[in-house]
MARTI-583246 format. One line per 4 residues: number of its first residue (from 1); their letters; for each residue x, y, z of C-alpha. Coordinates in Angstrom, 1 decimal. Last residue first. Layout:
BEGIN
NUM = a = X,Y,Z  ...
end
This chain:
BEGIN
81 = xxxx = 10.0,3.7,-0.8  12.5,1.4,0.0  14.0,2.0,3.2  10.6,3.1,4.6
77 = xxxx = 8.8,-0.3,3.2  5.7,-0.6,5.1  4.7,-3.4,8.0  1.4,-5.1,9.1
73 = xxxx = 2.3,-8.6,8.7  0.2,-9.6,6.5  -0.9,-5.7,5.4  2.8,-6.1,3.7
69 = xxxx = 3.1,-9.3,2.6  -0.6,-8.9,0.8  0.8,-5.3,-0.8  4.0,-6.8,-2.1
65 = xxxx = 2.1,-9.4,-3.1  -0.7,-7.2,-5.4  2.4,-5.2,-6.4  3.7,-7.9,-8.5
61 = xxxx = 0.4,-9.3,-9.4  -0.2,-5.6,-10.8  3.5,-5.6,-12.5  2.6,-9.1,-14.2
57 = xxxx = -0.5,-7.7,-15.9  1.7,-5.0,-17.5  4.4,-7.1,-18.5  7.8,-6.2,-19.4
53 = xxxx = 8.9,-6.9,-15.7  11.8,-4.6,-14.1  11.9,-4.6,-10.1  13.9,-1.7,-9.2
49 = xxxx = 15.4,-0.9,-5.4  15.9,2.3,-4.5  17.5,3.2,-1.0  16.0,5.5,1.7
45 = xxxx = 17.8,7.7,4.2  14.8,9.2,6.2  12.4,6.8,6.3  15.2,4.1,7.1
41 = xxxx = 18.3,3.2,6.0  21.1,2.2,8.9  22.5,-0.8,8.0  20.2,-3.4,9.4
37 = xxxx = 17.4,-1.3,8.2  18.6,-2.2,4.9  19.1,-6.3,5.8  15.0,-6.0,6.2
33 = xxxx = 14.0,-4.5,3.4  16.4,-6.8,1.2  14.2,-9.6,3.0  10.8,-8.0,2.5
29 = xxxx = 12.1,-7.3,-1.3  12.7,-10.8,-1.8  9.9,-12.2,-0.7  8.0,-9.8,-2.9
25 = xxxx = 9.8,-11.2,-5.6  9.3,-15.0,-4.7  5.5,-14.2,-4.5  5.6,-12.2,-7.6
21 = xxxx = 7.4,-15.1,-9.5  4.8,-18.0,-7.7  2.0,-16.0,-9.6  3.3,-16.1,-12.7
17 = xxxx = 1.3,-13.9,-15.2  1.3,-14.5,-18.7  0.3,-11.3,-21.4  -3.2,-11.3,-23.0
13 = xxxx = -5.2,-12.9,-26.2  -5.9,-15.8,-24.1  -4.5,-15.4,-20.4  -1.9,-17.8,-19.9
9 = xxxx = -1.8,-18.3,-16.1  1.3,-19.9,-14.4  1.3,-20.1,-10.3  -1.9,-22.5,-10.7
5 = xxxx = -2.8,-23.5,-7.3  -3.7,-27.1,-6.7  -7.3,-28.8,-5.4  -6.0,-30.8,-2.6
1 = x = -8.4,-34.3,-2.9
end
């Protein structure tokens, strides 16, 4: 039997993470990346892009999936960092 992934942790006395969230964020910003470089942005002509999460814990899964997507596939953001 599949043991299956919890994508919503409620951390006792803590704030709530949701995994599949980050995943779908970080998604996101590898495909916004992507239509940027389309247009011409790059290293040196960047755009900003803001994520906004109230949540402390749910930043650091945030940028814990940006960071696995990235080293994944071996690729930074130029256009948005």
């Amino acid at each position: 039997m599949m043991k299956k992934e919890a994508f919503f942790r409620l951390m006792t006395g803590k704030s709530n993470i949701n995994v599949l969230e980050a995943r779908m964020i970080a998604k996101t910003l590898m495909d916004i990346n992507r239509q940027l470089e389309t247009l011409g942005y790059g290293k040196d002509n960047k755009m900003k892009v803001g994520v906004v999460s109230f949540y402390q814990p749910q930043c650091r899964v945030i940028r814990d999936e940006i960071r696995k997507k990235s080293i994944k596939i071996n690729y930074r953001f130029p256009p948005l960092m």
